[in-house]
C-alpha positions in Angstrom: 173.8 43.0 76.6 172.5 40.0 75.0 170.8 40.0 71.3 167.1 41.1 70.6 165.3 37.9 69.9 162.7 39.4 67.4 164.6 42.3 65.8 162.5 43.4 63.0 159.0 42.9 65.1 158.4 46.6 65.6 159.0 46.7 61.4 156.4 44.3 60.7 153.4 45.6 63.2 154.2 48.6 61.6 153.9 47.3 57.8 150.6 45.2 58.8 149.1 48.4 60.6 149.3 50.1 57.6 148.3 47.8 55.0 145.2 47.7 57.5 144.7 51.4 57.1 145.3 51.3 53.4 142.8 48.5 52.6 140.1 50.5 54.9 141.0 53.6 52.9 140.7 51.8 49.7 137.0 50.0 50.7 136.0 53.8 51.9 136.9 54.9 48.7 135.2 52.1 46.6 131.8 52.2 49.2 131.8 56.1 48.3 132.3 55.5 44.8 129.0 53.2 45.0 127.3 54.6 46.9 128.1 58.3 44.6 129.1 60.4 47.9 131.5 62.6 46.0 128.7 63.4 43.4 126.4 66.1 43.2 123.1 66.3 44.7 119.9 68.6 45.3 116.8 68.2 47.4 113.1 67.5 46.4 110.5 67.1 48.5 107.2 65.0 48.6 104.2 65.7 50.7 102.7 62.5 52.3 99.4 61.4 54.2 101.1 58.4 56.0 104.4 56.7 55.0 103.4 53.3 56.2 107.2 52.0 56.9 109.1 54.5 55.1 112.4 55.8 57.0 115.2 57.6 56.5 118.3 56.2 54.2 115.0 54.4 52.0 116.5 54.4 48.5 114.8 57.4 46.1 114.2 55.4 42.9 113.6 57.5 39.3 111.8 54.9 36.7 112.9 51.8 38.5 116.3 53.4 38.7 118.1 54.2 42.1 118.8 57.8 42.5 119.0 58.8 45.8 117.9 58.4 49.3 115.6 59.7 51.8 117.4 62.2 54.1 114.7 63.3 56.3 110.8 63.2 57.7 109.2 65.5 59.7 105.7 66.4 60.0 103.9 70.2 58.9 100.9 72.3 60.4 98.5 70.4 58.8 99.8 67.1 60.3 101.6 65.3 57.1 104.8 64.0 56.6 107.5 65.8 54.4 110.0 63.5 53.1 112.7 65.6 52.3 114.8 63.7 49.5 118.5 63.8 48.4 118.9 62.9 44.7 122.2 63.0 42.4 122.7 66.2 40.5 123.2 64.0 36.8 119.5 63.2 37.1 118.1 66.3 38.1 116.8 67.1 34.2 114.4 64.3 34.7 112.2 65.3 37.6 109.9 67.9 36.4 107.1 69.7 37.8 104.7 67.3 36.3 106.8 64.3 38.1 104.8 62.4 40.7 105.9 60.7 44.4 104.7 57.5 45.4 105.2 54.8 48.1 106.6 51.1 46.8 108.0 48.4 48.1 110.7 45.9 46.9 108.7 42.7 46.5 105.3 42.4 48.2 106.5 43.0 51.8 110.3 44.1 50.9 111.9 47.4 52.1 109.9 51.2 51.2 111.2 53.0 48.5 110.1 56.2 47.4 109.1 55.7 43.5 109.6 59.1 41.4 107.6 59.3 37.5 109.4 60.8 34.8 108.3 64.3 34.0 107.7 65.2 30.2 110.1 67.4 28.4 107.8 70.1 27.7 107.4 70.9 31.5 109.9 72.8 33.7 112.6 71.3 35.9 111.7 70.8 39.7 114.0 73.5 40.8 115.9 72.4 44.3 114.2 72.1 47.2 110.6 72.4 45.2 107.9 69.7 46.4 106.6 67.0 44.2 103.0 65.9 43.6 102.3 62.7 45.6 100.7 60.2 45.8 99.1 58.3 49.2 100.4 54.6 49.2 97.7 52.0 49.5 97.3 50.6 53.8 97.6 46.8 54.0 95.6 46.9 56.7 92.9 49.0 54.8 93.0 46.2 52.1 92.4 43.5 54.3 90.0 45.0 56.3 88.0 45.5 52.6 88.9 41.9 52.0 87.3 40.5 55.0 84.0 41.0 54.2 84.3 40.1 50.7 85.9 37.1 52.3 82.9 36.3 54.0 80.4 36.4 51.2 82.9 34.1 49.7 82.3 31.8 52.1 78.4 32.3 52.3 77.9 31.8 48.4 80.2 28.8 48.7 78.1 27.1 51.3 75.5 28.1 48.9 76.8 26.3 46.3 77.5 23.3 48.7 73.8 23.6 49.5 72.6 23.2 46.4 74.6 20.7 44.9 73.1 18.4 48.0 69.6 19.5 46.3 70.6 18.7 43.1 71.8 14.8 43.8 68.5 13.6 43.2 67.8 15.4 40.2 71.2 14.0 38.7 70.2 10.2 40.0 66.9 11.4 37.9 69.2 12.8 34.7 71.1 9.7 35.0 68.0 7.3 34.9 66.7 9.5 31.9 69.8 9.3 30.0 70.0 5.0 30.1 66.3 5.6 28.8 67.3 8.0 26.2 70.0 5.7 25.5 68.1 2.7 24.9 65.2 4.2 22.6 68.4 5.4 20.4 69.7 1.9 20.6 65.8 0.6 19.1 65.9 3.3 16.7 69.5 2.4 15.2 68.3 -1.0 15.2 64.9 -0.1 13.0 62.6 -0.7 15.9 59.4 1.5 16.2 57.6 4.2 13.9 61.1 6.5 14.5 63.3 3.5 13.6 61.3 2.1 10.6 61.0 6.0 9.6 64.3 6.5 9.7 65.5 2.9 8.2 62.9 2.2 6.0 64.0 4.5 2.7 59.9 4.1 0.9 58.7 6.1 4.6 62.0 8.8 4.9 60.4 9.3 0.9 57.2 9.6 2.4 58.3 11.9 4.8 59.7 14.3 2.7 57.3 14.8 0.4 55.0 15.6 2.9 57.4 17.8 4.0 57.3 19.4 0.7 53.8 19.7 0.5 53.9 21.5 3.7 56.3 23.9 2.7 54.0 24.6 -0.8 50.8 24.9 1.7 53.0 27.3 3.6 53.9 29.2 0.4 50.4 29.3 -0.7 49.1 30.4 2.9 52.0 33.3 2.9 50.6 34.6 -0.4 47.2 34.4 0.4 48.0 36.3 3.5 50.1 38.7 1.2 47.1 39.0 -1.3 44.6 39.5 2.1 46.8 42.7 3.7 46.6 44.1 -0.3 42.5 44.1 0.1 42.5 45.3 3.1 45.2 48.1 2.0 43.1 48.8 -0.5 39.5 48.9 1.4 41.2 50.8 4.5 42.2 53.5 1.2 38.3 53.1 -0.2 37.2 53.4 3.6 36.7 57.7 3.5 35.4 57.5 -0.2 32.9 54.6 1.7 32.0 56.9 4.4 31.8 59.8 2.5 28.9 58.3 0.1 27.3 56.7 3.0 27.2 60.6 4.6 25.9 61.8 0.8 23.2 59.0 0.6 22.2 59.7 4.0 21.6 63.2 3.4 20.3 62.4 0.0 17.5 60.6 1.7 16.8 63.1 4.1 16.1 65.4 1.3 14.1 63.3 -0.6 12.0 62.7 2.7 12.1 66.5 3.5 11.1 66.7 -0.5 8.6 64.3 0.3 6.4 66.1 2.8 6.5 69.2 0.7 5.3 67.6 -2.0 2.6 66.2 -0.2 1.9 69.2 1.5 1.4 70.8 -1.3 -0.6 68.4 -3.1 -3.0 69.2 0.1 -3.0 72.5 -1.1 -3.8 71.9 -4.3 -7.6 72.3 -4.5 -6.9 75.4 -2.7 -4.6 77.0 -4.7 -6.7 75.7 -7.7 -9.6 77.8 -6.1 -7.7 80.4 -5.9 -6.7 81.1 -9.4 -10.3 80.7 -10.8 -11.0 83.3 -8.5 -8.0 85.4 -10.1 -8.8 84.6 -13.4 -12.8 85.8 -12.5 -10.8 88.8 -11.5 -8.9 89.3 -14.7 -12.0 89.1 -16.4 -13.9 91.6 -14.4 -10.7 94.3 -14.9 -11.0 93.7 -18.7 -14.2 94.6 -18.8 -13.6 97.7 -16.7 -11.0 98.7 -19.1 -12.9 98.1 -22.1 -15.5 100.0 -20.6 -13.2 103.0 -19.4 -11.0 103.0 -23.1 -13.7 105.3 -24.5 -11.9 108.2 -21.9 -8.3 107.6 -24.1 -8.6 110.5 -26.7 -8.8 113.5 -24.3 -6.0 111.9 -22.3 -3.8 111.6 -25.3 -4.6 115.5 -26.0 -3.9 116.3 -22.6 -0.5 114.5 -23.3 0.6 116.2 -26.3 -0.1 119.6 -24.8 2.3 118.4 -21.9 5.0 117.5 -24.3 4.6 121.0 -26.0 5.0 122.8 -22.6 8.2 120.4 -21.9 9.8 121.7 -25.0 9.1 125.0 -24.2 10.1 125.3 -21.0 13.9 123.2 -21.9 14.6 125.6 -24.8 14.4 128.6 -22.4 16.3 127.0 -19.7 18.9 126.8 -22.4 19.3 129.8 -23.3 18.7 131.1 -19.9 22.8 132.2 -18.3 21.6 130.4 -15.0 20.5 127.6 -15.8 21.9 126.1 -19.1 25.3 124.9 -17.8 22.8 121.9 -15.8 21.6 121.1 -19.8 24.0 120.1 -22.3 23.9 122.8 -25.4 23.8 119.9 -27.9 20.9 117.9 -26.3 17.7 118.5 -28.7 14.1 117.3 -27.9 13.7 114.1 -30.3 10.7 113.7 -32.3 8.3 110.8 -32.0 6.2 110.7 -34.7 2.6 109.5 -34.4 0.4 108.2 -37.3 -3.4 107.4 -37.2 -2.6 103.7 -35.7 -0.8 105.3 -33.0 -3.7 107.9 -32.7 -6.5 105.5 -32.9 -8.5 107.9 -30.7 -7.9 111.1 -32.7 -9.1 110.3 -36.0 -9.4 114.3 -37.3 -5.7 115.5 -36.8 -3.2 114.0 -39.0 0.7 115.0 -39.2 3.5 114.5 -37.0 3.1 114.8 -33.3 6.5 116.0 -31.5 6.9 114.0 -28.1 9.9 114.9 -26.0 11.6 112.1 -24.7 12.8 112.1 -20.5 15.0 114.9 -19.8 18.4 113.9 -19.2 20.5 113.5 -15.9 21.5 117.6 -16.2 18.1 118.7 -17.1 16.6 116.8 -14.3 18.7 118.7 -11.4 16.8 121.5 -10.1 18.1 124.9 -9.9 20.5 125.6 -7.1 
């Protein structure tokens, strides 16, 4: 038999097959290692409207940080998508019931991610398979659909704008013609040309100018305190105005007094004569009754008898009612009859009897009440 040509072929397939197999197993390894397939995990879940380009595999990001990966949609009975989540164990003290779900984007029309906040540390830990509260992601097409019509005004207040610059090209042709005008009077003035320009150049009129400046400013000092001194009166008549009134109302009613006081006096100056009349006739009157009592005092010295005999009974009849054992607890024991004496002038009527007459004077308050 003749000699293999390649002897040690079958050596080296089998060397490069298995360098082939050991470089896959390596790049397994290291892909694994990256992509943290031999660490631990849990589920959390987030409850979503619309997922708006959101699939499975989407990266799971914590803070901006990669965590995870979606594992799963599927829709509940009320017709939302759950995105069922699969998130490394190491980062699990992070998510807390207070944590929130959202749907981002890398870059403005990159890849969906879901985006998961930060809980704070006083809240519980999102136990495994708990749900999330989420967040609806914002619909491109919703935004633009809001934008068009914005849009649009855009474009109408722009042709607005357009519009009315064309309108105002005359009025700046108009501002442009004022402004050489404006120019040149400055020019005349600078140059002492005109009242302005001689004011302003010659120093004798700026001098002028001033002090009539000043003066104006004195009249306007003297005006402001006149006007000061003005509101003081009339503070100080609206103050006097009720005393005002109030004397007007008091003169007013003065006068109709005096007018009231007028008629009566002339009414009774009227009545005068009359009332003059009148006491003539009383004083004939008085005259008449005189003489009727000078006439009728010649009947005084039996009345005064009759009097005195009176008195006498009085005494008589008190001094028994004292001693009487009915009667003399109505007249006080110590109340005696008090004598009145009576000399001729009091007796000019009873000439012949001389001596003390006893007169009794009123009974008192006890002596008065009748006998019960």
């Amino acid at each position: 038999m003749g000699k293999k040509k390649f002897p040690y072929i079958a050596t080296f397939v089998g060397a490069f097959v298995l360098l082939g197999l050991g470089i896959l197993f390596v790049m397994t390894i290291l892909l694994a290692g990256r992509q943290n397939l031999f660490e631990g995990r849990f589920q959390v879940k987030a409850i979503f409207g619309r997922v708006v380009g959101l699939r499975a595999d989407s990266p799971v990001r914590l803070a901006g940080i990669e965590v995870g990966n979606v594992e799963a949609m599927e829709f509940n009975d009320q017709g939302k998508v759950v995105v069922t989540m699969s998130v490394q164990e190491k980062y699990h003290p992070q998510i807390r019931k207070d944590s929130s779900a959202t749907i981002g984007s890398v870059g403005l029309l990159g890849d969906k991610t879901v985006e998961i906040s930060v809980g704070s540390p006083a809240t519980e830990v999102v136990p495994p398979g708990g749900i999330l509260p989420s967040q609806d992601p914002i619909d491109i097409t919703e935004v633009l659909d809001q934008v068009g019509p914005t849009v649009e005004n855009a474009n109408k207040i722009l042709a607005n704008i357009a519009d009315f610059t064309d309108k105002l090209k005359p009025e700046v042709s108009s501002l442009a013609v004022a402004l050489n005008y404006a120019k040149d009077i400055l020019e005349k003035v600078n140059t002492g040309q005109g009242t302005v320009g001689a004011l302003i150049n010659d120093q004798a009129l700026y001098q002028q100018a001033l002090d009539v400046l000043e003066n104006g400013k004195k009249l306007t000092g003297s005006l402001e305190l006149t006007a000061q001194r003005i509101d003081k009166m009339a503070g100080q008549i609206s103050k006097m105005a009720p005393s005002l009134q109030t004397t007007l109302q008091n003169f007013q009613e003065s006068s109709a007094r005096i007018k009231e006081s007028s008629a009566d006096l002339k009414a009774a100056m009227n009545q005068l004569p009359t009332v003059v009349k009148k006491v003539d006739k009383v004083l004939d009157n008085v005259e008449a009754t005189s003489e009727n009592i000078r006439k009728a005092s010649s009947d005084f010295p039996e009345l005064v008898d009759s009097s005195r005999e009176a008195i006498d009974e009085a005494n008589t009849v008190l001094k028994a009612t004292q001693k009487h054992w009915l009667l003399r607890r109505y007249v006080d024991k110590d109340e005696t009859a008090k004598v009145i004496t009576m000399d001729k002038r009091d007796q000019p009527y009873n000439s012949e009897e001389a001596g003390p007459v006893n007169r009794t004077e009123p009974l008192t308050e006890k002596a008065k009440k009748p006998a019960r």
